[in-house]
N, C-alpha and C positions, 0 to 999 in steps of 0.2 A: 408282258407282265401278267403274272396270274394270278388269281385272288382264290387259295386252297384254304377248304375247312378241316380247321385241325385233326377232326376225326375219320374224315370222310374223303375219299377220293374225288378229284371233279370230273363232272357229269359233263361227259362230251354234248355237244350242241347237236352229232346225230342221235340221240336217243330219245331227242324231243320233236326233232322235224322242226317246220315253219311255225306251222300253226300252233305247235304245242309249246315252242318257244316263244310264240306273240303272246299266246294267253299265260303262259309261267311269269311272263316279264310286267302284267299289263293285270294283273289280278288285284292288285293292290291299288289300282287309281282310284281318286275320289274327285267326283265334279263340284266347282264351287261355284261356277260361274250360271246365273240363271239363264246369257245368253246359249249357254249351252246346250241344246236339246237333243241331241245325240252324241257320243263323243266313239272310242275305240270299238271295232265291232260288227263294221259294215266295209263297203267301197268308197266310203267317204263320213264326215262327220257333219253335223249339221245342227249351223249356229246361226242365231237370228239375231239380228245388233238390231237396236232400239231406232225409231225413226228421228230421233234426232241427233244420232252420232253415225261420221263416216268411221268404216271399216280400212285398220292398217295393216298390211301383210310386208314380211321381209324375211330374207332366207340366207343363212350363210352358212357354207363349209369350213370343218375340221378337218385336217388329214394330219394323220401319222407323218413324221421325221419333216414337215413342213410349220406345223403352229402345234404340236405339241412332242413332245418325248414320252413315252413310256418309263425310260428308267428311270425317272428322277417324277413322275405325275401321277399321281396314285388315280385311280380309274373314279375313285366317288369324287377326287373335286374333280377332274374331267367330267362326268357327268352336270355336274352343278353348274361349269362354266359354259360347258357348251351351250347350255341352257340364258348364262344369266349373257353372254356376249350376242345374246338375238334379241333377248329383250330390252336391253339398252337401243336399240333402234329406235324402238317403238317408243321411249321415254325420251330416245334425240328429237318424236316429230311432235313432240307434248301431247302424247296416248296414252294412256292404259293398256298394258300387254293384259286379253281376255286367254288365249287356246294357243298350243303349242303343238308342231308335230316334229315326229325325232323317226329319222331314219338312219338305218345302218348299213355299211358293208366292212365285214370281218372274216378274218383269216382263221383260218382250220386251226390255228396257234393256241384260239380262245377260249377258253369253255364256260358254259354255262354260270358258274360261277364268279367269274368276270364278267359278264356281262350284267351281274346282279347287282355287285358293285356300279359298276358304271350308273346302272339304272336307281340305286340307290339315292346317288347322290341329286338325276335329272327328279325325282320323285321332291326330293329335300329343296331344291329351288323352287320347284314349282306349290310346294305349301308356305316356304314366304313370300312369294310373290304374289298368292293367290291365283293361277293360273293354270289351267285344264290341259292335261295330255290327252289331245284327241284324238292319233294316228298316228303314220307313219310308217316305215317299210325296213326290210330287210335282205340284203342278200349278201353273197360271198366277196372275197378280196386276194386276189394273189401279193397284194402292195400292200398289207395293213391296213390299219382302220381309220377308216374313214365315216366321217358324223356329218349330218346336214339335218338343221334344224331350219324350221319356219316358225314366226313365231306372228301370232294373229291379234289388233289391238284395234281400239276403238279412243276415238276423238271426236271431242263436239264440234258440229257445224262451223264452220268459220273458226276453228282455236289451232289447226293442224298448222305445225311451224316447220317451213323448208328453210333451206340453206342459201336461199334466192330474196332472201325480202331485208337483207342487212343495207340502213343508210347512212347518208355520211351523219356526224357526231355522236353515232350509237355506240353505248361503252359497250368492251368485250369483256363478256367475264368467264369464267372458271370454277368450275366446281373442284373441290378436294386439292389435290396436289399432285404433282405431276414428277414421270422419272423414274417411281419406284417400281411400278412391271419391270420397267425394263434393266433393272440393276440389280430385282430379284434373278431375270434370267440369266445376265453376267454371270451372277454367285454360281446357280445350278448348274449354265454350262463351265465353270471352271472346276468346280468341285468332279461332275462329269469325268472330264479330262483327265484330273490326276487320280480316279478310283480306274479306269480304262488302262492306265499306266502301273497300276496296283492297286490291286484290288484289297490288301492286307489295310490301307490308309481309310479312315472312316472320313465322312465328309465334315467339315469345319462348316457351321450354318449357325453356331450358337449367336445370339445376339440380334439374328437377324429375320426374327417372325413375321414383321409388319412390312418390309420389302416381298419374303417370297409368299407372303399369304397377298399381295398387289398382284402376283404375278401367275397363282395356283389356284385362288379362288376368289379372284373379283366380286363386287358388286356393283349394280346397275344401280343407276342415281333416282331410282322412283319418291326419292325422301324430297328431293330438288323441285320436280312437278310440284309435285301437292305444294311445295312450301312456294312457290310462282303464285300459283292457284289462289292461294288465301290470299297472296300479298294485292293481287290483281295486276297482274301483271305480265303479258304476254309479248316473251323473247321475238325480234323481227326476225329473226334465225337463228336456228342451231341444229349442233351434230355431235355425239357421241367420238370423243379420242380413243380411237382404237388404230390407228397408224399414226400416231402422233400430231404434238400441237401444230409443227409448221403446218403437216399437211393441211390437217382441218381449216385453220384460219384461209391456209390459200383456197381451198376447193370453197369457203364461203366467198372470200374476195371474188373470184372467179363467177362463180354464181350469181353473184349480186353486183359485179362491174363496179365494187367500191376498190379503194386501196386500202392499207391498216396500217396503224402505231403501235408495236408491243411494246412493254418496257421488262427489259431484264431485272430491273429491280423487284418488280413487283409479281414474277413468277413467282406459285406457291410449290417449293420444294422443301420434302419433310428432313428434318435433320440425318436421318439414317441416311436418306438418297445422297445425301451431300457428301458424308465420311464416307461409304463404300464408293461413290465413285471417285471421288479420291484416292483412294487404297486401288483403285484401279486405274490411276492415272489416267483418270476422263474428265472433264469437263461438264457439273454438275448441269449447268445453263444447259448445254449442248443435249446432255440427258434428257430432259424436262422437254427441251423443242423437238428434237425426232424420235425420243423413243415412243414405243408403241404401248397398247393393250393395257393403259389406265383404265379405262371407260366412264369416265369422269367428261360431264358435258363441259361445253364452249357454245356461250349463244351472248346475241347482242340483245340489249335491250335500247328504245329510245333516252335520250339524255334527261328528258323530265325524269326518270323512276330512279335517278341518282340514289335521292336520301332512300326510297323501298330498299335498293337493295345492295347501298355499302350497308345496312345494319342486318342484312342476313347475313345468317351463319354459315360459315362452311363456304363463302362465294366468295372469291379476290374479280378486284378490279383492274385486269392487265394492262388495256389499253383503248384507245379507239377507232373509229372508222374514219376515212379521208376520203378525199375526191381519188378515179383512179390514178390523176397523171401524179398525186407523188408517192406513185407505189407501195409496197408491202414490206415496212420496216421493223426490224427490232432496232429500238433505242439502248444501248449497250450501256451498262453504268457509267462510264464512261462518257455518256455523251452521244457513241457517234452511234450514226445512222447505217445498219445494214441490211440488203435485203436480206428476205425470208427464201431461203431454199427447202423443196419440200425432200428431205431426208428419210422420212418414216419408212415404216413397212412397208417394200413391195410384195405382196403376195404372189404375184407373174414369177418376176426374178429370185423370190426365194435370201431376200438382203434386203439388208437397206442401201437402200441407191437412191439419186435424183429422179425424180419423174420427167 
């Protein structure tokens, strides 16, 4: 997908070279962060965290025809997401994302002006977020493009929340609502299909902004911290839903050797998610537990912080933790008890599949 100015032919990516490409790309950064004392420019960047907060680093790849489409992803929210799906991490470990770095490899296909878009939109997340483009690298691709961002944060002493410290009567909660990534992607992979099949047929999307902007241009739950923060109240675990809800609750169970209670009633799914997965004769519950790429947190808190935090906003209260021997249930409206299979995103296999 190429991003041409109306007037102007685009500029091949040999006319600039490496270098002239880093600094075309990299001319516009502004540093906000004081820990930042050197940022794009050198062999490395150099930031100095305050001595009472530890340092949090995490890194994940993008690749073409695996976690995103070109025909149907316009290159600025790509750039934005790539961005905002690294620093949901660092708001799973209850940090502050400080510095980011963004690397590339891209195919001869690209030009210059795609790549401006893209960088457009990594620019745009990174001035809501508050957070410094400090590096990063570039080289070629015979297989499309491929994005690997690091995204670099900061947590005070003793606040840093793993996915290992969940016990038994701790409620599980839920930020936002769950299902709509992945019923955004439904839509665009089926509209997809039938433009592939003819291309004369324009896509049918009307109606449906708040599903595919779940799924084109997420946001990381930095509003959820701070709003912890004030309450005082620090989650015994949590982790960012980006492979879905089974997965996450099991990979905390697992961690922390508890078992769990969900209740199907009390998943929060927005009404869109609910009519289009219907229109697609799915199973809106089934949505909500393995679809992937909300980025909406799941952390437990002790059972005293009840009343804090059923009266936050934006937070459902699912379920809660059990001893391990009576395993990892959802409560079905219904009543009955089933285990939790983790269905979500594999990124190995390329599907969703069982783990």
């Amino acid at each position: 997908m190429e991003f041409e100015d109306k007037n102007n032919e685009p500029t091949q990516l040999g006319e600039l070279g490496e270098f002239g490409l880093i600094k075309h790309l990299t001319q516009n950064i502004k540093l906000q962060q004081p820990s930042t004392v050197y940022g794009v420019g050198d062999d490395a960047a150099i930031i100095q965290p305050t001595a009472d907060h530890q340092t949090l680093v995490s890194t994940d790849m993008l690749v073409e025809g695996v976690h995103f489409d070109l025909l149907y992803t316009p290159l600025k929210h790509l750039g934005y997401k790539a961005v905002v799906v690294n620093l949901s991490d660092i708001y799973a470990m209850n940090g502050f994302p400080k510095q980011i770095t963004v690397s590339l490899a891209v195919s001869n296909r690209m030009s210059v002006e795609a790549l401006e878009e893209f960088y457009e939109g990594v620019l745009l997340a990174c001035d809501f977020y508050a957070v410094d483009l400090v590096g990063g690298d570039t080289t070629s691709s015979n297989s499309g493009l491929v994005i690997s961002v690091t995204a670099i944060g900061e947590v005070a002493n003793g606040k840093a929340v793993k996915r290992s410290g969940a016990k038994e009567n701790d409620l599980i909660c839920v930020s936002g609502d769950l299902g709509g990534a992945y019923m955004g992607l439904q839509l665009l992979e089926r509209e997809k299909r039938i433009f592939e099949e003819n291309s004369q047929i324009q896509p049918d999307l009307g109606g449906k902004d708040y599903i595919l902007e779940r799924q084109i241009k997420p946001e990381a739950r930095h509003d959820i911290i701070t709003k912890l923060e004030e309450l005082g109240i620090l989650p015994t675990a949590m982790m960012d839903i980006s492979d879905g809800l089974s997965s996450e609750i099991l990979h905390i169970c697992e961690s922390s050797e508890v078992g769990c209670a969900l209740y199907e009633e009390k998943l929060p799914i927005d009404p869109m998610t609910v009519t289009t997965a219907e229109d697609f004769n799915l199973d809106p519950t089934v949505c909500a537990m393995n679809g992937g790429e909300d980025y909406e947190l799941i952390f437990t808190v002790p059972i005293e912080d009840h009343e804090k935090i059923r009266g936050m906003e934006g937070i459902s209260i699912i379920g809660h933790i059990t001893e391990t021997n009576t395993g990892r249930m959802l409560i079905t409206k219904g009543g009955t008890a089933q285990p939790i299979m983790a269905q979500g995103w594999n990124p190995i296999l390329n599907k969703n599949d069982e783990e």
